[in-house]
DRENLO-343957 format. One record per residue (C-alpha): residue number from 0; x, y, z; residue in one letter. Coordinates in Angstrom, 2 decimals. Each point is the difference from the previous one (the first is absolute). Example, Ala and Ser with C-alpha at 12.3 -4.5 7.8 and 13.67 -1.06 7.14 Angstrom:
<sites>
{0; {12.30; -4.50; 7.80}; A}
{1; {1.37; 3.44; -0.66}; S}
</sites>
This chain:
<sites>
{0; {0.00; 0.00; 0.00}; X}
{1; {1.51; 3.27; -0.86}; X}
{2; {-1.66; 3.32; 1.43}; X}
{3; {1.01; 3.62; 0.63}; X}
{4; {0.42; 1.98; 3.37}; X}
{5; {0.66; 3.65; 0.45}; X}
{6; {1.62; -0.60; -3.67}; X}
{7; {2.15; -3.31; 1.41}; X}
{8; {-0.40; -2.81; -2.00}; X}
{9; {-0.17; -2.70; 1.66}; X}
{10; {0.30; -3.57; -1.18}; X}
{11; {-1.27; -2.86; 2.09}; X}
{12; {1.14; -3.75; -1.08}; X}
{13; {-2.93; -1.70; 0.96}; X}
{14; {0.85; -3.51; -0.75}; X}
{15; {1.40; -2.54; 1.95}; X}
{16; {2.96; -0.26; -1.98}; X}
{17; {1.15; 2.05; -3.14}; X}
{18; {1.35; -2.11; -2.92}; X}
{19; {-0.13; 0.73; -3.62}; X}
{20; {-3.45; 0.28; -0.84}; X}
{21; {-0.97; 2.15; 3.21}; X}
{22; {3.05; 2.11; -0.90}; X}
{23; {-0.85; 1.06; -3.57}; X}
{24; {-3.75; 1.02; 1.46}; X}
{25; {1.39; 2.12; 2.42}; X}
{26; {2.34; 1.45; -2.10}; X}
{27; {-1.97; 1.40; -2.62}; X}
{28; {-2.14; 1.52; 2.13}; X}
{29; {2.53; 1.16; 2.82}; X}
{30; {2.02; 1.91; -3.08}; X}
{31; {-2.65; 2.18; -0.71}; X}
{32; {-0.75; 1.19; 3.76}; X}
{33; {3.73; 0.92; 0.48}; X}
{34; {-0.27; 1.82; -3.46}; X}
{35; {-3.03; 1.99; 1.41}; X}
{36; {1.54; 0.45; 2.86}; X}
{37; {1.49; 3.54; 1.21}; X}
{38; {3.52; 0.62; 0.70}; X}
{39; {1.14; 0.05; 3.47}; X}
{40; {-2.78; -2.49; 0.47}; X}
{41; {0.92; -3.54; 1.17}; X}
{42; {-0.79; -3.24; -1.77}; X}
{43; {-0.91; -2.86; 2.58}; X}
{44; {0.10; -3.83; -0.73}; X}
{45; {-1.68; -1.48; 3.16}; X}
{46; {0.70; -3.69; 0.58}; X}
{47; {-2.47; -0.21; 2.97}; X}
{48; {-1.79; -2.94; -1.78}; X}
{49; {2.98; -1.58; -1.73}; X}
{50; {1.69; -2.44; 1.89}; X}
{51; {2.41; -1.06; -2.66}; X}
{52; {2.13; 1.63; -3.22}; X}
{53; {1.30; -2.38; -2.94}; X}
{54; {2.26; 1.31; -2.49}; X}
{55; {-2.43; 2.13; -2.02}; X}
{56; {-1.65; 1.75; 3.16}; X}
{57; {3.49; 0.54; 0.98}; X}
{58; {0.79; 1.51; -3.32}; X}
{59; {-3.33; 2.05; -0.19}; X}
{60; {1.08; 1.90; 3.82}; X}
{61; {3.06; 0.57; -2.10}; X}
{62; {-1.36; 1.52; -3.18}; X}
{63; {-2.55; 2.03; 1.74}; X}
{64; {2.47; 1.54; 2.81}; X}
{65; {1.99; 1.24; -2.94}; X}
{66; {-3.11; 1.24; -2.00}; X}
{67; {-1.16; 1.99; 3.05}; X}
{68; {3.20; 1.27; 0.14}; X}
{69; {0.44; 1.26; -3.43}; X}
{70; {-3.06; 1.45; 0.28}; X}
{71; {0.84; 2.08; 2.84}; X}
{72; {-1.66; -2.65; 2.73}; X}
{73; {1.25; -0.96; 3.37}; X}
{74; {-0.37; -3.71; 0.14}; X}
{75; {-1.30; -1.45; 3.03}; X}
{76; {-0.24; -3.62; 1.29}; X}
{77; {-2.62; -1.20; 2.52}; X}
{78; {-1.76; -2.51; 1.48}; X}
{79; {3.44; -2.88; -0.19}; X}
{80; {-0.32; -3.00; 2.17}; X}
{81; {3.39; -0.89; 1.57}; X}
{82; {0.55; -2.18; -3.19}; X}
{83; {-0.78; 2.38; -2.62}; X}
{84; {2.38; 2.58; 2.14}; X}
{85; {2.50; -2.66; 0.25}; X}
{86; {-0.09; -0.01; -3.80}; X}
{87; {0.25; 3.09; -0.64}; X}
{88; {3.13; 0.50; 2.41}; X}
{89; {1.59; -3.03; -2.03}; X}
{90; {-0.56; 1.13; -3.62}; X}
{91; {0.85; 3.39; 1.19}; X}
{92; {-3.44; 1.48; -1.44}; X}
{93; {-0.38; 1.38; 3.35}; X}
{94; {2.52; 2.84; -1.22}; X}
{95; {-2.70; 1.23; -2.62}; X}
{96; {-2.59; 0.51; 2.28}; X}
{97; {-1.21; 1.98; 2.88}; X}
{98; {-1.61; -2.63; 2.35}; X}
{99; {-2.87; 0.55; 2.23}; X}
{100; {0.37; -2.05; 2.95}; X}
{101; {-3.32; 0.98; 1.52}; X}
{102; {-3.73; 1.43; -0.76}; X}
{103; {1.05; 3.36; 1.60}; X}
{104; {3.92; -0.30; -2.07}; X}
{105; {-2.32; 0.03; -3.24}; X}
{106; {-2.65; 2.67; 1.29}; X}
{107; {2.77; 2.11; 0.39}; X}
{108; {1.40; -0.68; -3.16}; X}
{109; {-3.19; 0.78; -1.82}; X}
{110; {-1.27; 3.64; 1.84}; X}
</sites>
């Protein structure tokens, strides 16, 4: 589901797991909020509902945290489980986002 607040956009994985076929769904649609987007806005991929990345999901966090960021974005991470963290911290994707630990990190984040 991808949905706009106070000009954020904000992109929630809402599958279990994102593989190839989830990722190309999301995609299509998540490029155009981040294009509609203003700049100085932040782009949010929340993984409340995802409890695990393969490859392609992996690849799409990728792809969009450089999008938002070309178009003037700041991309923000929420919602990780310890696993998805730990994944994150591994591959080093970490480095490309802002994370929100907490309800009130990303509230903050999106005033």
């Amino acid at each position: 589901m991808i949905r706009q607040r106070n000009s954020h956009a904000i992109i929630r994985f809402d599958s279990n797991t994102i593989g190839a076929r989830e990722a190309a769904i999301i995609a299509e649609e998540a490029y155009k909020a981040i294009d509609a987007a203003p700049r100085g806005k932040c782009m949010v991929i929340d993984l409340s509902r995802c409890q695990s990345l393969s490859s392609m999901g992996l690849g799409l966090c990728v792809t969009l945290a450089n999008r938002a960021s070309e178009t003037g974005l700041r991309p923000v991470v929420a919602g990780m489980n310890v696993q998805l963290a730990e994944l994150f911290r591994l591959m080093r994707i970490d480095r490309m986002f802002t994370t929100a630990t907490s309800t009130a990190d990303l509230e903050r984040l999106l005033l």
